[in-house]
N, C-alpha and C positions, 0 to 999 in steps of 0.2 A: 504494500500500500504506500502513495506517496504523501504521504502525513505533510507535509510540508505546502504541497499544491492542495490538496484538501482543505487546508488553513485559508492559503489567499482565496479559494473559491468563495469561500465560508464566508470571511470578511467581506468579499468584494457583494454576495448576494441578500448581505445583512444590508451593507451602506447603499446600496444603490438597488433600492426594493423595488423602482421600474424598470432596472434593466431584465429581469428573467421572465419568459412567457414561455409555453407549453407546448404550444401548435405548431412553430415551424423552427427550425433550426435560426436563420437570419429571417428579419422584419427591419425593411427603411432601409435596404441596398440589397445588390445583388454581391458586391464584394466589401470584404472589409480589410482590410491591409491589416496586417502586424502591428500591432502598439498605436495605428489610428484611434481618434478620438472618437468616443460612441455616445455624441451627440446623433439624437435623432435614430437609434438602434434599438433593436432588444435582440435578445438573446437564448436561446434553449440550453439545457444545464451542460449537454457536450458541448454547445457553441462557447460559454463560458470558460468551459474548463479547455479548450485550446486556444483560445482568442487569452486568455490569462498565463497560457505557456509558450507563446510567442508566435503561431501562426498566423497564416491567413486564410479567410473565411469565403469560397466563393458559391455560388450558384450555379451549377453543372450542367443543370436541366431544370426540367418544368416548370418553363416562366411562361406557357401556355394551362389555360384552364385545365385540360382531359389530360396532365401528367402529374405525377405528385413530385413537388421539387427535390433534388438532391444538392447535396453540398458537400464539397471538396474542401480538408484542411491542408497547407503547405506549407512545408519551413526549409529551406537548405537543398532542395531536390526533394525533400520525400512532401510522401503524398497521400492519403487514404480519405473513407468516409470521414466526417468529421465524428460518429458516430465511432467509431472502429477506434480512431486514433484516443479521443479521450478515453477509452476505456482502456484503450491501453498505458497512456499518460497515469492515469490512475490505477493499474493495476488490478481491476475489478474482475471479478468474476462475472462470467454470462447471464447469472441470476439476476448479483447487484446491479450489473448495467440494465437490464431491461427495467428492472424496478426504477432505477434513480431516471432513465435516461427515457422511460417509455412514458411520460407524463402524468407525474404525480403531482399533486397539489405542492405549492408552495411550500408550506410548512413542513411536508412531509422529504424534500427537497433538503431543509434548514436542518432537520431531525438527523438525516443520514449525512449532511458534513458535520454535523456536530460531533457525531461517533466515530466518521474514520478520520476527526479533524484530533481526536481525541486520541487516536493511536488504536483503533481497533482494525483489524486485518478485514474485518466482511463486516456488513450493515445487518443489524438485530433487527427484523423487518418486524417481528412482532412487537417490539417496545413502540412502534411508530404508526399513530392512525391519522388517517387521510381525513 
């Protein structure tokens, strides 16, 4: 687990209570640069957690109605879902990811960095209601 990055998530989604939304990975561009300013953004909790580890954020596909969008994280040459790469950044298990990254409530978001922000290896999904 990277206890360390789960910290800045933690911080960054406590202070900035309108950057995290649910529904789409990026909202208010179609790309977002590396350590650009997120005025005028929001963010889904993988989008966070690599936009907070230094990539960039773009929109791949489905910027037409009848596709569902994808988005590409990139740092240095590499490259992956933005989906994929936070989970890996974070070290989570298949479980945790779908739980934290499949759209859970806010609070229940706050619940699970508190516990691996806290140094636990996998998220007690039963200590945490939606």
């Amino acid at each position: 687990m990277n206890r360390e990055l789960a910290q800045k998530v933690l911080r960054t989604i406590k202070q900035r209570t309108n950057l995290l939304v649910n529904d789409d990975v990026l909202l208010g561009s179609n790309l977002l640069e590396a350590r650009a300013p997120l005025h005028g953004i929001t963010l889904s909790v993988p989008g966070v957690v690599v936009y907070l580890s230094g990539y960039s954020i773009e929109r791949v596909s489905g910027t037409d109605e009848n596709r569902e969008p994808e988005f590409e994280a990139r740092k240095n040459g590499e490259s992956g879902t933005v989906w994929e790469v936070a989970q890996r950044l974070l070290d989570l298990s298949p479980t945790d990811a779908n739980n934290l990254f499949g759209a859970p409530t806010n609070r229940a978001v706050i619940a699970a960095f508190e516990q691996l922000a806290a140094g636990a290896d996998r998220v007690d999904w039963s200590k945490i209601r939606n």
